[in-house]
N, C-alpha and C positions, 0 to 999 in steps of 0.2 A: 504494500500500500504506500502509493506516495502522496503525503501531507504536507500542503504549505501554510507556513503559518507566518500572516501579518503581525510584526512586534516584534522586537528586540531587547524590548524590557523581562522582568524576571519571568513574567509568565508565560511567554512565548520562548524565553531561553528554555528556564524547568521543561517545558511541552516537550519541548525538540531532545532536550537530554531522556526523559525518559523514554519517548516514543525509539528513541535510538536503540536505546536497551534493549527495545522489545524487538528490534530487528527491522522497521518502518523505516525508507526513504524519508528525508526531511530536507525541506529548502526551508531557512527563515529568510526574510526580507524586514530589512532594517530601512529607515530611511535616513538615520543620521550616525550612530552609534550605539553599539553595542552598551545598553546601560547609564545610554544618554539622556536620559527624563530621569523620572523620579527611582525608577530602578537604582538610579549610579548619588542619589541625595537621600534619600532615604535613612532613619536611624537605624536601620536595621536590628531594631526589638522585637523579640519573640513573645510570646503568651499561650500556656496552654490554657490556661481554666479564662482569662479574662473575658470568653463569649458564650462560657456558660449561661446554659438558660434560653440563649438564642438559635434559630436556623444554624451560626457556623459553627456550632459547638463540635459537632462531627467533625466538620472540614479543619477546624482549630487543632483536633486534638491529634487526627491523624498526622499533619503537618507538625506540628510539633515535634512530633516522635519520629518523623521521615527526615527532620534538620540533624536530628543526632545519626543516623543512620546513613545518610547521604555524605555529612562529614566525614564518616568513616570510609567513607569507598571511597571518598575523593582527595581525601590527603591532607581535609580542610586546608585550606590555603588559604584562606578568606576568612579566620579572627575568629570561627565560630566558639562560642564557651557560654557555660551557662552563671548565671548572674544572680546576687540578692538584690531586690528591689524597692523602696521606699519612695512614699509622700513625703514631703517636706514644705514648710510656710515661713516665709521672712517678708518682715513689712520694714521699709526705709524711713517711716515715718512715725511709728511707733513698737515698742516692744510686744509682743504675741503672748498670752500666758501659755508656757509652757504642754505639752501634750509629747506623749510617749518619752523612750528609753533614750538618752544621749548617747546609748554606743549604738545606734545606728548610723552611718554614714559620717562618723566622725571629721572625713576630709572636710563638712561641710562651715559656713561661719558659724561664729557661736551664735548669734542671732537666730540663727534658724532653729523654726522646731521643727525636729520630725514626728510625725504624725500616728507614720502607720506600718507595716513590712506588708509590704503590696504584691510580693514574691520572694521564690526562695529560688537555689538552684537548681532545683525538683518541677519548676513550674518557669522560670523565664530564662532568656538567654538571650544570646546577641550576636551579630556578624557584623561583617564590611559586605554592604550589601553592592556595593560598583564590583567588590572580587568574587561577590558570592555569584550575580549574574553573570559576568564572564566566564568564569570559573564553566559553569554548567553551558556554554554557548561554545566554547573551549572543547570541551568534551565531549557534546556533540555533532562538533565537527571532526574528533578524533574518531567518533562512532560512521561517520561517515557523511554527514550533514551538509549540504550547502548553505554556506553561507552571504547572502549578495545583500550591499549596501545601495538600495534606490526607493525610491517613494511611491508605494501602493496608489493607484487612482483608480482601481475599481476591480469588480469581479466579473467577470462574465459566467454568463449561462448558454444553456443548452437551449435549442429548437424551442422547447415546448416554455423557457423563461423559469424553471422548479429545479434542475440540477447545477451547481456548481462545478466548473470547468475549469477556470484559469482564473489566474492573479496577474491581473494588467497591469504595468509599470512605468512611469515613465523614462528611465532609459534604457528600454532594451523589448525584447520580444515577450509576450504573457508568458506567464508559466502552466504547465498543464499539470493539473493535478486530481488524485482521487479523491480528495477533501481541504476542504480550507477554513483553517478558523485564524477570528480576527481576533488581535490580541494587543491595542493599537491605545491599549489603558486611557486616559483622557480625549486622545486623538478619535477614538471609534464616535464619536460624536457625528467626526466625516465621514463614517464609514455608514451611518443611520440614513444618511441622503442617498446611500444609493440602494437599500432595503429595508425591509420592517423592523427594524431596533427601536429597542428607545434610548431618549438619550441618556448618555454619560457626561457628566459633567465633571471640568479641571477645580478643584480645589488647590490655590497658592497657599505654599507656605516656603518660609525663611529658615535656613539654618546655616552654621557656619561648625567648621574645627578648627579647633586648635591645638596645638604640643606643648603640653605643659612642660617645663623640667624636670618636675618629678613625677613619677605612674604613680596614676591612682587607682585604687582598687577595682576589683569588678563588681561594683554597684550599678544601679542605675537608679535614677532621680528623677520622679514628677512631682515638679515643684508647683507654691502660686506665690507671686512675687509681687508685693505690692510697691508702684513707686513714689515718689517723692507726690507727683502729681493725686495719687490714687487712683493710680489706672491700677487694675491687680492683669498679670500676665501668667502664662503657663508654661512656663520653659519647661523642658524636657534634657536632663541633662546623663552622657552614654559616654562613659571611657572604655576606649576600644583594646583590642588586645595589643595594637601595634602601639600603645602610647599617646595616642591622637584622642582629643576629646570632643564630640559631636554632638551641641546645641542647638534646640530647634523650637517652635511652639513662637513662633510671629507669625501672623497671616498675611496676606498680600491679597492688589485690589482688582490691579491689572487682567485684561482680559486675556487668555490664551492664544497666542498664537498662534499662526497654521505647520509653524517650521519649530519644531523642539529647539532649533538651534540658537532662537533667537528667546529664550525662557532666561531671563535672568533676574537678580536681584532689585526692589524698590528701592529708593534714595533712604537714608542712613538704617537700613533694617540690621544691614551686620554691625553697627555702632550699638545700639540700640540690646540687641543678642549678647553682645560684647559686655555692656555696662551690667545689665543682669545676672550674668554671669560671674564677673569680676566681687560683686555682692556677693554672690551664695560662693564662692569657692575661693577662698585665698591663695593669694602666691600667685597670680594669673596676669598681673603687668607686665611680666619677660616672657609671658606664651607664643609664641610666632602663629600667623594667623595662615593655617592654611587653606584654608579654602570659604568664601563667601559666597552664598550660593540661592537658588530654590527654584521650586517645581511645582507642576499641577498633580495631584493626586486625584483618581477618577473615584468618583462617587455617582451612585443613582438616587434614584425620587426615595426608594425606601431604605438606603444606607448597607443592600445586599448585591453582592457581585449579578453577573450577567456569565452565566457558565451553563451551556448547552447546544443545542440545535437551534439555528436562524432561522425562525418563523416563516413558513410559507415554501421555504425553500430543503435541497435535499444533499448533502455530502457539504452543506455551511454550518459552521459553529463558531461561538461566541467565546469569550474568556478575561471581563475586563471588569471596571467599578467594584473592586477589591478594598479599595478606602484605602485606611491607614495599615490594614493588616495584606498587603498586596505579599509583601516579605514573609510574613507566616504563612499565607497559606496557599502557595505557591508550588510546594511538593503534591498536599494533597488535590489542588487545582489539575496538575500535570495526570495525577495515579488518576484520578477517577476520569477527566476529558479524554485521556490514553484508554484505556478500559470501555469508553461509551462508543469510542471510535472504532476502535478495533475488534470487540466482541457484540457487539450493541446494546449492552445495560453495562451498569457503572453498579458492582454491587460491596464497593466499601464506601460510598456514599451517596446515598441521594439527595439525588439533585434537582429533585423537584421547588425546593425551594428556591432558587437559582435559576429557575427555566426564564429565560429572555421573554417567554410571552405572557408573563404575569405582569407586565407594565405596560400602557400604551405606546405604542410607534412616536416616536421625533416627527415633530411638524415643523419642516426645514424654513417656515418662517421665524421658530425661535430661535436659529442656529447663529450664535455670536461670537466671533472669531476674529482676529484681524493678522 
């Protein structure tokens, strides 16, 4: 069976990795780079129990337990470890009364209270999610994968307008293939104009790292940070295994581009990330700043991915509005879309909840883009 799959972010990587496994031709088509949206800005935090209670609860857990496994076969390259986790509150304008244990996260200011252990290492963990994507895009090109860098501009069909045939490009010849799924994360928006989807919408957000001089532990930090003004913020604070520390939790206004390439930061967001930072974590004035950055993250109308068969039509599938958990649940994304494709039920997860035609279709007059 040869599968092409639109996307070059994680889930169209993970696709391509496993379907490889299972012995499936695979072309991806990328249009800018491998991990060039939010796949490659991403904090790369994991959660198993965090969507308990909800539809992903399934998709959570299997994925979860597929990152420690997947690490293993792959030599983790890409920082995977599992991680203790905390809440934590500092206000710059007045003192907090106190709540929970001071040896949680002790690297933090004394100001801060922590709250709560929001995870253990039994339950969250973390990667570099630009090496984790590669990584598996890498690999499935070792498995035997093609991989072409050009910009999807449509699908064609068959005679009758119901079967999927080819992924037309614009530079080069369509491709022909036995199934196509789109996996085009915030972009699949364009992809709704040209069938019955609905839409996905780009969620901006800001984050920056930095290298401290000294490693900090493997915690992670969801903080609320009140400032001077009394604005309260939500930083989200990840030191990673290589050293690097990756803050995030600023939003952004700006509408979505058509080209990933041109996605970049609003005027002073990485100052701003920088200053809140420098509060909750001392010792962070000599930090070298690597990287200012941000991304749309796809989200739908009900806040649950688009994972199945494209309505109306036959050998099309969907794979995007993953939200914030795109990185968690990106293995069990892969195992079960591989599975629905290849045998025709998906039976370590259903995916009814997820079926793309529990929302209505994009009505390409609300489509806003520049």
């Amino acid at each position: 069976m040869h599968v092409a799959i639109c996307g070059g972010g994680v889930i169209g990587a993970a696709l391509a990795y496993e379907l490889t496994t299972r012995g499936a031709r695979v072309t991806l088509i990328e249009r800018w780079r491998i991990a060039g949206a939010a796949s490659g800005k991403s904090g790369g935090f994991l959660a198993r129990d965090w969507s308990d209670t909800t539809p992903l609860q399934p998709l959570a857990e299997l994925s979860f337990d597929e990152h420690q496994a997947w690490a293993d076969r792959l030599g983790n390259p890409y920082g995977y470890r599992r991680v203790e986790t905390f809440s934590a509150a500092m206000s710059s304008r007045r003192a907090l009364p106190a709540r929970g244990a001071r040896d949680m996260a002790t690297w933090l200011a004394e100001g801060a209270v922590n709250r709560a252990r929001l995870g253990t290492a039994a339950t969250t963990a973390q990667l570099d999610p630009a090496h984790f994507t590669t990584t598996l895009a890498d690999a499935a090109a070792a498995g035997g994968a093609e991989i072409i860098i050009d910009a999807v501009t449509g699908i064609g069909l068959d005679a009758t307008g119901e079967i999927a045939t080819t992924v037309e490009r614009a530079g080069g010849a369509a491709i022909q293939a036995d199934a196509v799924v789109l996996a085009l994360g915030p972009w699949s928006l364009i992809a709704a104009t040209w069938m019955q989807l609905p839409p996905v919408y780009g969620l901006k957000g800001h984050s920056i790292i930095l290298r401290p001089k000294q490693t900090l532990p493997p915690e992670a930090i969801f903080a609320e940070f009140e400032d001077g003004d009394g604005d309260v913020l939500t930083p989200e604070i990840v030191p990673r295994a290589d050293g690097t520390l990756y803050i995030c939790g600023l939003a952004g206004a700006d509408a979505m581009p058509v080209d990933p390439a041109r996605v970049g930061p609003e005027a002073s967001g990485a100052e701003k990330l920088r200053d809140v930072t420098r509060a909750l974590v001392p010792g962070l004035e000599d930090a070298d700043l690597i990287a200012s950055q941000a991304c749309y993250r796809p989200i739908t109308a009900d806040g649950l991915p688009l994972i199945g068969p494209v309505p109306g039509l036959r050998n099309a599938y969907v794979a995007t509005g993953h939200s914030v958990w795109g990185m968690l649940n990106a293995p069990g994304t892969a195992i079960a879309l591989s599975d629905l494709m290849l045998t025709g039920k998906s039976p370590r997860i259903d995916l009814t909840p997820f079926a793309p035609d529990r929302l209505a279709p994009l009505d390409p007059a609300d489509l806003e883009m520049r």
